[in-house]
C-alpha positions in Angstrom: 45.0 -88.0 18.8 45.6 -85.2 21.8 47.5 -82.7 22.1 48.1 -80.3 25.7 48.5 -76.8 24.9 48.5 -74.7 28.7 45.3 -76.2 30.4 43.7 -77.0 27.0 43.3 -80.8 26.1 42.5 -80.7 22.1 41.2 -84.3 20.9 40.8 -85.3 17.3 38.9 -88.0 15.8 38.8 -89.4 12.0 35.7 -91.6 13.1 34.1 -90.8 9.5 34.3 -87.6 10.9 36.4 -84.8 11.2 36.3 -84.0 14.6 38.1 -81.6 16.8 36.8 -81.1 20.6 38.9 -78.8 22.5 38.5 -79.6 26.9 39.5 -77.3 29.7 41.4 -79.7 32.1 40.9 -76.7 34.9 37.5 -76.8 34.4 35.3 -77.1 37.9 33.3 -80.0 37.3 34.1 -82.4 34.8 30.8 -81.8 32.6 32.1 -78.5 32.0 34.8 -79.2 30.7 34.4 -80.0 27.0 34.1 -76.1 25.4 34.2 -76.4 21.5 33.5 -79.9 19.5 33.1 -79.4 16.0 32.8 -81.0 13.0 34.4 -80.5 9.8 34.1 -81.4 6.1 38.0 -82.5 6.1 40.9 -82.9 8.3 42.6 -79.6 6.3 40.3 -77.7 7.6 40.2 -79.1 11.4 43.9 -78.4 11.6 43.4 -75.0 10.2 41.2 -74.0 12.8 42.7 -75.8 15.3 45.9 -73.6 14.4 44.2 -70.9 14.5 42.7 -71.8 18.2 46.5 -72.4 19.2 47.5 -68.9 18.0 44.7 -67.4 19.7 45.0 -69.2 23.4 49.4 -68.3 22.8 48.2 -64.7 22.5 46.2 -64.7 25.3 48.9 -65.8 27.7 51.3 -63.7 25.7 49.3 -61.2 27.1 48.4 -62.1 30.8 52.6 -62.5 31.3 53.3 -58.9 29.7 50.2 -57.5 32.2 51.7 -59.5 35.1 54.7 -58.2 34.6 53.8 -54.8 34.0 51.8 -55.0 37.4 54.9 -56.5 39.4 57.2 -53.4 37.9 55.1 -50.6 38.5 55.9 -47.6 40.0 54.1 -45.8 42.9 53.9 -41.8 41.9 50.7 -40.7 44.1 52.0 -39.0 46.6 50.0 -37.5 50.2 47.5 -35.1 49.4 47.2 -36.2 45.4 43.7 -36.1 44.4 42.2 -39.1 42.4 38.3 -39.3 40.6 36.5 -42.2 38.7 33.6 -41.0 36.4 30.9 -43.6 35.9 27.5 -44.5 35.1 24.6 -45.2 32.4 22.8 -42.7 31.1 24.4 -40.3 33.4 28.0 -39.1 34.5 29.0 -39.4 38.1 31.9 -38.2 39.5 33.9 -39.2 42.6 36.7 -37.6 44.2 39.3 -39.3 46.3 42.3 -37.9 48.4 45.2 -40.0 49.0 46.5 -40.2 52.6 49.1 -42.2 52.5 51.4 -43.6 49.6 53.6 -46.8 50.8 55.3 -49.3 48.7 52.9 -50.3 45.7 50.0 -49.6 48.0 47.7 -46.2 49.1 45.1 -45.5 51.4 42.3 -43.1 50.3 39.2 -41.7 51.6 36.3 -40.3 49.5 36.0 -36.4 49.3 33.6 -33.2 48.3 33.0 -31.8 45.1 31.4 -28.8 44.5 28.9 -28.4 41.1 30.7 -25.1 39.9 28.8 -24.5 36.3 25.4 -25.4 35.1 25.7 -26.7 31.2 23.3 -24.5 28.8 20.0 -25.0 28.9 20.5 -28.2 30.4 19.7 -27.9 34.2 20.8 -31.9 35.3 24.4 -31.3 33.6 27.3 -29.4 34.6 30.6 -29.2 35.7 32.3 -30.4 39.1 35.8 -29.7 40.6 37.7 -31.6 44.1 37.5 -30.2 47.9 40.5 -31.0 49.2 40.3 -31.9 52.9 36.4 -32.2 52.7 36.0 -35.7 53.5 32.5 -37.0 52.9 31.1 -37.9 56.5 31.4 -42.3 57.5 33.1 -42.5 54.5 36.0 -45.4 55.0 39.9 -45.3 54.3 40.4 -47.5 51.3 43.9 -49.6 50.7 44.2 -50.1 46.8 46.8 -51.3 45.2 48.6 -49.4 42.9 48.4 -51.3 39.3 49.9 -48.5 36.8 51.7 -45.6 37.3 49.0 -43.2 36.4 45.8 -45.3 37.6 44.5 -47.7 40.2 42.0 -50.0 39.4 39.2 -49.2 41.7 35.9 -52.0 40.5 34.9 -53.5 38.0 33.5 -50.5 36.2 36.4 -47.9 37.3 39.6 -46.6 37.6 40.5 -43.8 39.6 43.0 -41.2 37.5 45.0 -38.4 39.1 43.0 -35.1 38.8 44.9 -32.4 36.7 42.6 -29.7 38.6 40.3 -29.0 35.7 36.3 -29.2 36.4 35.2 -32.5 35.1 31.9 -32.7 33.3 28.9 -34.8 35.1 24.8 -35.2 35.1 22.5 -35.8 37.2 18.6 -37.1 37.5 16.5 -35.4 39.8 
């Protein structure tokens, strides 16, 4: 028996066997496409966990419509001169500020700016605090066009997001 559930292709067989294999009909190459064949002890519990498989993939497009939708009814609030930073990195804090220069539609255009250490932590002489320069653009540093993906952050790589800076100094560490 098969059944299609979004680009799933779920196949049982009662060969002797309780068999559920579950194929990805989008997949690349057609040897990748088989991701889960199991074997079970009756055909209860194959269509338990195959229920269970059906509720989780639902979710998961559930999910990816609300974020899509979310995305295409998002509001732009930076505005010129708004000041952005991403912390990031293992082991240690970096910080990097960014000014916006121009706010349009759901995009912005930014460019990378200064920060100024302004307070060594105790004891600790690779830690401390850093706040923006505004205007100080850091030298061959491009303009960036990101697009604006919630109202308070923009997704900047795949390890940050850049968030409006409410002026405070923002912690960070160094090595070397």
């Amino acid at each position: 028996m098969e059944q299609k559930i979004y680009q799933y292709r779920i196949v049982t067989k009662d060969n002797g066997y309780f068999i559920a294999e579950i194929w990805n009909d989008k997949a690349k190459h057609s040897w990748k496409g088989l991701i889960h064949n199991y074997r079970f002890t009756s055909a209860e519990s194959r269509q338990n966990w195959i229920n269970g498989f059906i509720r989780n993939v639902e979710s998961h497009e559930r999910i990816k419509r609300e974020r899509k939708d979310a995305r295409k009814n998002v509001v732009n609030t930076f505005k010129v001169g708004d000041i952005l930073y991403n912390s990031w990195g293992y082991e240690q804090t970096n910080v990097d500020f960014y000014q916006v220069l121009e706010s349009k539609g759901k995009t912005v255009k930014i460019r990378e700016i200064k920060g100024r250490m302004t307070e060594r932590g105790t004891g600790n002489s690779m830690a401390g605090y850093t706040t923006a320069i505004k205007d100080q653009f850091v030298k061959d540093t491009p303009v960036i066009t990101k697009r604006v993906t919630r109202e308070d952050s923009i997704h900047f790589n795949s390890y940050s997001s850049l968030i409006r800076w409410d002026g405070e100094e923002l912690y960070c560490s160094c090595y070397g």
